[in-house]
C-alpha positions in Angstrom: 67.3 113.8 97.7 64.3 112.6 96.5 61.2 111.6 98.9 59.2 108.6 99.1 56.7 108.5 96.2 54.8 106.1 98.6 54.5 104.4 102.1 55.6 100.7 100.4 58.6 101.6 98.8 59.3 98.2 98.0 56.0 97.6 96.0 57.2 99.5 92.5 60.2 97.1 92.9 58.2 94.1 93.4 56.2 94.7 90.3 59.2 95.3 88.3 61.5 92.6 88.8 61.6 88.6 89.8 60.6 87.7 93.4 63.3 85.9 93.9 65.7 88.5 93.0 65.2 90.6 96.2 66.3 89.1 99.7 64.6 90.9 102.2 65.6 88.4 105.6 67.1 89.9 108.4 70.7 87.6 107.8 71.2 88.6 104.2 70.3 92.4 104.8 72.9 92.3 108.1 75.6 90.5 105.6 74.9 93.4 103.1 75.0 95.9 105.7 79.0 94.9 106.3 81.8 95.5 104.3 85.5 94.5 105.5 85.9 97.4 107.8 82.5 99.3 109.1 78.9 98.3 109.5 75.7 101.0 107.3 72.0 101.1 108.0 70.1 97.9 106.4 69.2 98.2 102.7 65.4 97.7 102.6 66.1 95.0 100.2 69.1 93.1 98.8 68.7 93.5 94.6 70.0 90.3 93.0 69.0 90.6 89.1 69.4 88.0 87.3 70.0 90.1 84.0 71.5 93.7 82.7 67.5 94.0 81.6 66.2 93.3 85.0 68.9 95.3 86.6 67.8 98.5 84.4 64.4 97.4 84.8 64.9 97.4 88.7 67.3 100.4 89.1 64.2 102.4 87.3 61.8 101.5 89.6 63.4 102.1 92.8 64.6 105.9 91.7 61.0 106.5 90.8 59.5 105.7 94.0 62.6 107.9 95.7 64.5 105.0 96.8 68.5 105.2 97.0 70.5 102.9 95.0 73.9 101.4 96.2 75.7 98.9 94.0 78.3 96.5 95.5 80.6 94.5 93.3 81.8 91.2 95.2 81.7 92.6 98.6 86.2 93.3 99.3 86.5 96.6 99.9 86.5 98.6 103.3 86.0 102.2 102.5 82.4 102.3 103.1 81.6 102.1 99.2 78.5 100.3 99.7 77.4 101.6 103.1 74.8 103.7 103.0 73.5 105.9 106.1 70.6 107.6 104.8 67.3 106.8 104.5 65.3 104.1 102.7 67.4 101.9 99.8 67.9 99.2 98.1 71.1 97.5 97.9 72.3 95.7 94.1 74.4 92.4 94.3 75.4 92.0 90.8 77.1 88.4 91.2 74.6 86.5 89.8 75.6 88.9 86.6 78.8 86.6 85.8 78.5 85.8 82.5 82.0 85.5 80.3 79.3 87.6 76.8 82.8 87.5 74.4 86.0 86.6 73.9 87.2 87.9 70.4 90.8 86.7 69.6 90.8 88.7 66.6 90.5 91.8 68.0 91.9 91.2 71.5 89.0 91.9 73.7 87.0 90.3 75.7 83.3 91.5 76.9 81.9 90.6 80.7 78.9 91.2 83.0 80.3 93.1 85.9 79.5 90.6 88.1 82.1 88.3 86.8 85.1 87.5 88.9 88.6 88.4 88.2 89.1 84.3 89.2 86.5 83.7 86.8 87.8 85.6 83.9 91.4 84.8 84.4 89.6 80.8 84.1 88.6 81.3 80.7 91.1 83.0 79.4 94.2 80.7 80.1 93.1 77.8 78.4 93.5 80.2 75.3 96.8 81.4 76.2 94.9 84.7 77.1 94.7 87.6 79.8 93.4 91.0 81.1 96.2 93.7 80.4 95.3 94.3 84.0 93.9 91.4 85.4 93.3 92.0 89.0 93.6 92.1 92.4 94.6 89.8 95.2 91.3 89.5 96.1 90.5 88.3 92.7 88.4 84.8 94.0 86.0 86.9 95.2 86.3 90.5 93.4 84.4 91.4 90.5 85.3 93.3 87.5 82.7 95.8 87.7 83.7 96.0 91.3 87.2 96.8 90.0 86.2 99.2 87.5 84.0 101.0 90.1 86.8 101.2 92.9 89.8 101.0 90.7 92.6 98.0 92.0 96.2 97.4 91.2 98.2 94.3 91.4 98.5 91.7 88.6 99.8 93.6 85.5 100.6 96.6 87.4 103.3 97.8 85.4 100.5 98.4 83.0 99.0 100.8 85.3 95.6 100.0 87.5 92.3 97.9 87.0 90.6 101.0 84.7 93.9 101.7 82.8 92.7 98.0 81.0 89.1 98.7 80.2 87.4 100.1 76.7 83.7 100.2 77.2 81.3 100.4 79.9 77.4 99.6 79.6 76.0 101.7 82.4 72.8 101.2 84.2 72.2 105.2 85.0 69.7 106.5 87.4 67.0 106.6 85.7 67.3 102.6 84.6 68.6 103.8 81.1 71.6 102.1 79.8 74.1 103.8 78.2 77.5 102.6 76.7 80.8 104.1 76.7 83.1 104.6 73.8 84.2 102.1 71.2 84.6 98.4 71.9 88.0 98.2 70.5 89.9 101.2 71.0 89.7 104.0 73.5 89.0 107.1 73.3 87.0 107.4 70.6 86.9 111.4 71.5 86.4 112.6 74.9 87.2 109.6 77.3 83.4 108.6 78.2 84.7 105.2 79.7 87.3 107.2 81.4 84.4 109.8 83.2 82.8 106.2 84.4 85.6 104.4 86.1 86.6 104.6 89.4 83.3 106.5 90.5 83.0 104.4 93.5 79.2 103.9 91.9 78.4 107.7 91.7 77.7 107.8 88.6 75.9 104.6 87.5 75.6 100.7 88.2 78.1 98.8 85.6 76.2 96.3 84.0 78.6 94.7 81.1 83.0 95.6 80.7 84.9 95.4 78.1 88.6 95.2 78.8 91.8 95.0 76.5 93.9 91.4 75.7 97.1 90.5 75.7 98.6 86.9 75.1 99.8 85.5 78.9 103.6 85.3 78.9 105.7 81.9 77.5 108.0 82.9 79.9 108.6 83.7 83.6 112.0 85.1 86.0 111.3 85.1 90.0 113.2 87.3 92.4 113.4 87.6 96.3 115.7 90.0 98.2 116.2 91.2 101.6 117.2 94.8 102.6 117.8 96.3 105.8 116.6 99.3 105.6 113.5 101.0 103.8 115.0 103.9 101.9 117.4 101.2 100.2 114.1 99.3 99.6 112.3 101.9 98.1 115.5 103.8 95.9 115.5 99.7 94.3 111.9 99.6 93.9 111.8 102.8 91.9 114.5 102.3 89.4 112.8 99.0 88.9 110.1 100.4 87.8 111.2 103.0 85.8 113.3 100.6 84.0 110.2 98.6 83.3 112.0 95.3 84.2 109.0 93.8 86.4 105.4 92.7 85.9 104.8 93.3 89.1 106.9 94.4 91.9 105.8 94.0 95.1 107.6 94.2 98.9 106.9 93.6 102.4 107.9 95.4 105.9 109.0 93.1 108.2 106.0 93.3 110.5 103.7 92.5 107.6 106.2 89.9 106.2 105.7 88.3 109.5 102.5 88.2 109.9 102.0 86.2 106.3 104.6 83.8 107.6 102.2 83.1 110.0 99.7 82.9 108.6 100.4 80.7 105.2 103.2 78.3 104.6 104.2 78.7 101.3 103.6 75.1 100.3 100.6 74.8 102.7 98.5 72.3 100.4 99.2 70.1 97.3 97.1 72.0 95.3 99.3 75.4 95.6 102.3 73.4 95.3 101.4 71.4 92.0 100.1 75.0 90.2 103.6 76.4 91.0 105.3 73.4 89.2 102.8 73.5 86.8 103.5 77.3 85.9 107.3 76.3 86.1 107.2 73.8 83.5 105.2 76.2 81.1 108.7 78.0 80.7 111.5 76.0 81.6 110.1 72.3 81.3 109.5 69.6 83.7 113.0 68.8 84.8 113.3 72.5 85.5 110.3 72.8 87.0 110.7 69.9 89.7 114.2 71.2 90.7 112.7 74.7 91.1 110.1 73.2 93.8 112.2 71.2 95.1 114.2 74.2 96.3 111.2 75.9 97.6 109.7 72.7 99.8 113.4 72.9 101.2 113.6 76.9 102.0 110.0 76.8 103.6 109.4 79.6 105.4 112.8 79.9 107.1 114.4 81.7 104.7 113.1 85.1 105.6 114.0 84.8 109.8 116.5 87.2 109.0 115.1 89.3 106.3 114.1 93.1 107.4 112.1 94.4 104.5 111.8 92.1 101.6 110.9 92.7 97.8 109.6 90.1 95.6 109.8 90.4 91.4 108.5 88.9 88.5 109.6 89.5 85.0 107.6 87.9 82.1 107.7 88.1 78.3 108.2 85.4 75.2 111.6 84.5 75.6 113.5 83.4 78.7 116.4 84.9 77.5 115.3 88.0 77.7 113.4 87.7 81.0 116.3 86.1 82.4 117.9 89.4 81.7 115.5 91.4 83.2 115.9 89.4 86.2 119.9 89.7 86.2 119.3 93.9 85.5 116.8 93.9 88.5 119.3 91.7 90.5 122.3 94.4 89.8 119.8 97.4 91.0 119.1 95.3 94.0 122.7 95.0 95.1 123.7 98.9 94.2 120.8 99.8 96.5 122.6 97.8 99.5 120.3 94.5 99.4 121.0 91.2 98.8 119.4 88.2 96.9 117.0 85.7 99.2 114.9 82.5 97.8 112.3 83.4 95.5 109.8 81.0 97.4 107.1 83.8 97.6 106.6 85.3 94.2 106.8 81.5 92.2 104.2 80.6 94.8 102.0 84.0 94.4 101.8 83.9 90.6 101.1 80.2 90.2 98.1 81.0 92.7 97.3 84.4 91.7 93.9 84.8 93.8 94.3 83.1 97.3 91.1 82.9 99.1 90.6 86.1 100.9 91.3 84.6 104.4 93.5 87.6 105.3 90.4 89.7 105.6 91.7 88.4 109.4 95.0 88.4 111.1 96.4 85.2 111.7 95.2 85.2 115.7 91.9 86.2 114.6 92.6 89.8 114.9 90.7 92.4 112.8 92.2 93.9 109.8 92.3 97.3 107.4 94.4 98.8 104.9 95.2 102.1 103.7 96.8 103.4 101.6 98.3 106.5 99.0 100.0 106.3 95.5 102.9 108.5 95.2 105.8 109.7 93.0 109.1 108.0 93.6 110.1 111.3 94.7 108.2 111.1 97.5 108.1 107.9 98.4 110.9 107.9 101.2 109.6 110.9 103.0 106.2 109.5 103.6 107.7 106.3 105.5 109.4 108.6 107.4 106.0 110.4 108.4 104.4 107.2 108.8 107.0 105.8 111.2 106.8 109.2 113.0 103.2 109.1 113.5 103.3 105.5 114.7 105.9 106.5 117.2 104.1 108.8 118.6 101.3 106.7 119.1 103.2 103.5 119.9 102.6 103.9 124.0 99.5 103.8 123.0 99.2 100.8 120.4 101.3 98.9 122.5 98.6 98.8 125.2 95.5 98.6 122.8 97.4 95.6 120.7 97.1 97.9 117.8 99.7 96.3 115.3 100.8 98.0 111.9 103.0 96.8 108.7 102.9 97.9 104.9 102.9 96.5 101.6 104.3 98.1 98.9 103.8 98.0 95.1 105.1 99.4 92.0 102.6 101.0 89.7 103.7 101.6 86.0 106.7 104.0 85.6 105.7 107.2 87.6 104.1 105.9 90.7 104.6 103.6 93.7 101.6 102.6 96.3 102.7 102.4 100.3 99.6 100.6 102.0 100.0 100.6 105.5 98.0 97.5 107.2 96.4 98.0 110.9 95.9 94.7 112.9 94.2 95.0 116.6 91.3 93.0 118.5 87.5 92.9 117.7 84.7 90.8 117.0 84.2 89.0 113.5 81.6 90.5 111.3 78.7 88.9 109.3 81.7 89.6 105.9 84.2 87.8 107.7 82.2 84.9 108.2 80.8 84.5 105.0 84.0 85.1 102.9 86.3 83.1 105.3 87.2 79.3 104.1 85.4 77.8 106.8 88.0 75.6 108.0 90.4 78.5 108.3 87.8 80.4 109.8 87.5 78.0 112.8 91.1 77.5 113.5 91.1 80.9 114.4 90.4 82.7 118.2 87.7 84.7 118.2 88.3 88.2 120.1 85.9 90.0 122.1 85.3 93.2 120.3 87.3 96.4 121.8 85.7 99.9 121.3 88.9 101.4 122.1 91.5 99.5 119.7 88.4 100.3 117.3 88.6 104.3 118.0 92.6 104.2 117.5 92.7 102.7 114.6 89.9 104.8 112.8 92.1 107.7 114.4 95.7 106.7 112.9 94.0 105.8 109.4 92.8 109.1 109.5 95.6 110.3 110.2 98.0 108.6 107.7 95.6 109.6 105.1 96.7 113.1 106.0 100.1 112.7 105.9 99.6 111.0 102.3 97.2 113.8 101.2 100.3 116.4 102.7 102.4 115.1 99.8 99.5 115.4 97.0 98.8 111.3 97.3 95.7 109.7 95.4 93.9 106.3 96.1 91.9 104.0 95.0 88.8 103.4 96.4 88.1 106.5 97.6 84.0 105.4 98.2 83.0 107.4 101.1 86.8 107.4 103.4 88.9 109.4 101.3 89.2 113.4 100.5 88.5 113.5 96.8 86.9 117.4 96.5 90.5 118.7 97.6 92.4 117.0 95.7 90.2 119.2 92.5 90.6 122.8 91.9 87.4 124.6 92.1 86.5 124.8 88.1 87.3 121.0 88.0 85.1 120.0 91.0 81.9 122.0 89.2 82.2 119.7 86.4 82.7 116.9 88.0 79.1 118.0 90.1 77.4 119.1 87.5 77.7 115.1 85.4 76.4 113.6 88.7 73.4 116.3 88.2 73.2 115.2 84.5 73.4 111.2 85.2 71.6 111.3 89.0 69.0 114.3 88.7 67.6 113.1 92.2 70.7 112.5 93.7 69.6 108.6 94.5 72.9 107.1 93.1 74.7 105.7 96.1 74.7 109.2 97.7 77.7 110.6 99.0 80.4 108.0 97.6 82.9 110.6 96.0 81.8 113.5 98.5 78.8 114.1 96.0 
């Protein structure tokens, strides 16, 4: 690590950029100083640029004077990405970086600052009958793209694979304020996979500054399905063939403690506005008449219909011709019933994809409580024996979980043909943080209790999410994410961990790039 080429660190940056790009008051550096789950050391100075010049410009510098650099896309994640516990640095907020640059039909791309939200994106796009191949994450409202190219994401498109598998090019602010660009901006790779070496570095490596991603045309047509099972390796042996088939755009299922808990927390028609985008979306592929039948059935199922559900998976097949989809649908509905499970309302997957990014109010539990995933992506193979570790390690701890109020569920999701992601969800009591309160809707926000914070909930759950990464990394797991919570080195043989070290030596001679996301 570099030292401080001075005793104002801040004046080099000063001279370099805008004034009002750099938020030095004590309630922005405490917000910045949060993400969802854990609490760093205050940046000396929230970097806002208003432009990939200024960003370079700024990035420059800060390295120059020995200052650390940690970039932060829009602010979702909770693996300490952009919590820093080191010395002096300088914190980059690139959402004022939001700019759509291009949208080429001809050649199916489109070009973004990095600050840009998946909501944002998505926005632009439909109007032209236009998406992302992989076009984000729940948290999509508030998420960025470079964010999501930084951390990697699954959800919408995920039978294409993740957030990454959809980019071509990155421009890259490096260390040293240079800006490099990776790869062609139409195909990918154009010989060794540079765009490949730059995504999912957690920020190691460099601060995204523009993305281009691939295009597809949004499908003309739409199938839902719901379905209950009782029991989770009839869940999962459904899930898998599902996705090896390739029937589903996405594929996606509850446990019933994590079922529950949405039930609380959202009714599926809870506004107009949700309700009217489902009908809307309805009509796109089966008409009006269709469309207002369709809702009609879901205002009358409510949230009732899953009382009796145990685990519960939720489909959605997409393509150009209903037919077809329709087919899909009847094929995932026959894999469904040979697995042992049965066919519910399809309420919550009609509702989901007319309203693809929610606002992220479930960064709380539904009584205020806090709340952190975790999670592993795993072969089918392996897929039912890690529930069964999970359930054995939460057994053994429930004595204690029971009298901490330390609750746990799991979402599930199908990624591509190979893989599957179990993301186990902890909920227990403690205080709100500055994040919470700023990402919240506000009138969500103050319909909820607030806790008093409770060290010892706190230390259980940091203990069991420790834990249940070592179960996943028992059965050769990865994640997404990984920032500074999860075991990337071991995961490497030797040879491949030198090279891996010796680009963050070539791109980050001082070692100033958000230091120690990635273990390097």
């Amino acid at each position: 690590m570099a030292t401080l080429a001075s005793d104002n660190p801040l004046a080099p940056l000063r001279s370099a950029v805008a004034g009002t790009s750099l938020l030095t008051d004590d309630a922005s550096l405490s917000l910045f100083s949060h993400d969802v789950l854990s609490k760093g050391n205050a940046p000396l100075a929230v970097f806002q640029p208003a432009s990939v010049e200024e960003l370079a410009a700024g990035v420059g510098a800060a390295t120059r004077a020995g200052v650390a650099i940690v970039p932060r896309g829009g602010g979702m994640s909770y693996t300490g990405g952009y919590l820093y516990e080191g010395g002096p640095h300088i914190l980059i907020d690139t959402r004022s970086l939001d700019r759509v640059l291009d949208i080429n039909q001809d050649d199916m791309t489109v070009t973004v600052e990095a600050g840009c939200s998946w909501g944002k994106l998505l926005g632009k796009l439909k109007p032209l009958g236009l998406r992302a191949l992989a076009w984000g994450t729940l948290s999509g409202l508030r998420a960025s793209i470079g964010g999501g190219m930084s951390q990697n994401g699954i959800f919408w498109g995920a039978r294409n694979g993740s957030a990454v598998d959809g980019a071509l090019s990155f421009d890259v602010v490096l260390a040293d304020g240079s800006i490099i660009s990776t790869g062609s901006q139409f195909f990918r790779p154009y010989g060794p996979d540079l765009t490949g070496l730059f995504a999912a570095d957690c920020g190691a490596l460099g601060v995204k500054a523009r993305v281009t991603l691939k295009l597809v045309r949004e499908a003309s047509a739409l199938s839902y399905g719901s379905f209950s099972f009782e029991r989770h390796d009839q869940l999962l042996t459904a899930m898998s063939e599902i996705a090896r088939a390739e029937l589903a755009a996405e594929s996606f299922a509850f446990d019933p403690f994590l079922q529950a808990q949405r039930m609380k927390r959202d009714s599926l028609v809870k506004d107009a506005k949700q309700f009217g985008n489902m009908v809307k979306e309805q009509a796109k592929s089966g008409g009006m008449l269709k469309a207002l039948k369709e809702g009609a059935k879901v205002a009358m199922a409510g949230r009732s219909f899953l009382d009796d559900v145990p685990f519960s998976l939720h489909c959605i097949a997409e393509g150009r011709h209903q037919s077809a989809v329709d087919a899909d649908m009847a094929q995932i509905e026959t894999i469904v019933l040979d697995a042992g499970g049965r066919v519910v309302e399809n309420s919550i997957p009609k509702i989901l994809r007319a309203n693809p990014f929610p606002p992220p109010n479930s960064m709380l539990g539904p009584e205020g409580e806090r709340w952190v995933p975790v999670h592993g992506f795993l072969p089918h193979s392996k897929l039912i024996a890690a529930w069964d570790a999970l359930q054995e390690l939460f057994a053994e701890h429930a004595e204690e979980m029971q009298r901490l109020k330390v609750e746990t569920g799991a979402l599930i999701a199908a990624t591509g043909r190979s893989s599957c992601l179990i993301e186990p969800v902890f909920f227990w009591p403690g205080e709100q943080n500055p994040l919470h309160k700023a990402s919240l809707e506000p009138d969500h926000l103050a319909k909820l209790p607030t806790m008093a914070d409770s060290p010892e909930a706190t230390a259980l759950v940091m203990k069991l999410r420790e834990k249940v990464i070592a179960i996943f990394q028992s059965m050769d797991a990865i994640h997404l994410q990984i920032a500074r919570s999860y075991p990337l080195q071991q995961s490497h043989d030797e040879a491949a961990w030198s090279i891996l070290t010796a680009l963050k030596k070539q791109v980050d001679p001082q070692g100033l790039m958000n230091p120690g996301s990635l273990g390097l």
